[in-house]
C-alpha positions, 0 to 999 in steps of 0.5 A, a space after each residue: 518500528 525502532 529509530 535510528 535513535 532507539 526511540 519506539 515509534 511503532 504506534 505513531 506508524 500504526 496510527 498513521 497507517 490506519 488514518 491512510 487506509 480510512 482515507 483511502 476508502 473513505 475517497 473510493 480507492 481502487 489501487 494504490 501505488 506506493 514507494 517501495 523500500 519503505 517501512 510504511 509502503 513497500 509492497 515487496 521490498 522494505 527497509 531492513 531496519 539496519 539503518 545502512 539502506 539495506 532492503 529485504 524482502 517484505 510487506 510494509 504496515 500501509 500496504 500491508 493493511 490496504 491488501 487486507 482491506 482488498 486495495 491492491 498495492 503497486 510498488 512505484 517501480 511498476 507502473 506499468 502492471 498498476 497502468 493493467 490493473 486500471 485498464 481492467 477496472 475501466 473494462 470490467 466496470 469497476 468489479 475486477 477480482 473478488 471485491 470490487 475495487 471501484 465505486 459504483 457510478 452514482 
């Protein structure tokens, strides 16, 4: 990840991705709902990297690693399919889709 400056940030971001997604488990996260158009977070739309607002079809690193850890990410735009996606955990006992996404009840 480049800055408007030229600057190669693209450590920092993976670092930071990384603590998100061991924070994320570490509190028992069943779904996560981030903003989409970022480079971190979108989950359908990123930032071109043009610096002029452009967007792109894409994965940002954050929502990227949550989905390969089993998170299911939700842009912020659709509120409603992450609202779904609650309502069937809260159904199904916290054990929807193939790695159950809740915490078991202590």
């Amino acid at each position: 990840m480049i800055e408007s400056t030229g600057d190669d940030v693209t450590d920092q971001f993976m670092d930071g991705a990384r603590l998100a997604l061991a924070a994320a488990k570490g509190a028992g996260c069943a779904i996560a709902v981030m903003t989409d158009g970022s480079p971190l977070c979108g989950s359908t739309t990123i930032d071109a990297g043009r610096f002029d607002g452009t967007r792109t079809q894409g994965t940002g690193v954050v929502a990227q690693l949550f989905m390969d850890a089993g998170i299911p990410v939700f842009p912020h735009t659709d509120l409603g399919a992450a609202d779904q996606a609650v309502g069937r955990l809260e159904r199904d006992g916290g054990n929807s889709g193939s790695k159950g996404w809740l915490p078991k009840p202590r």
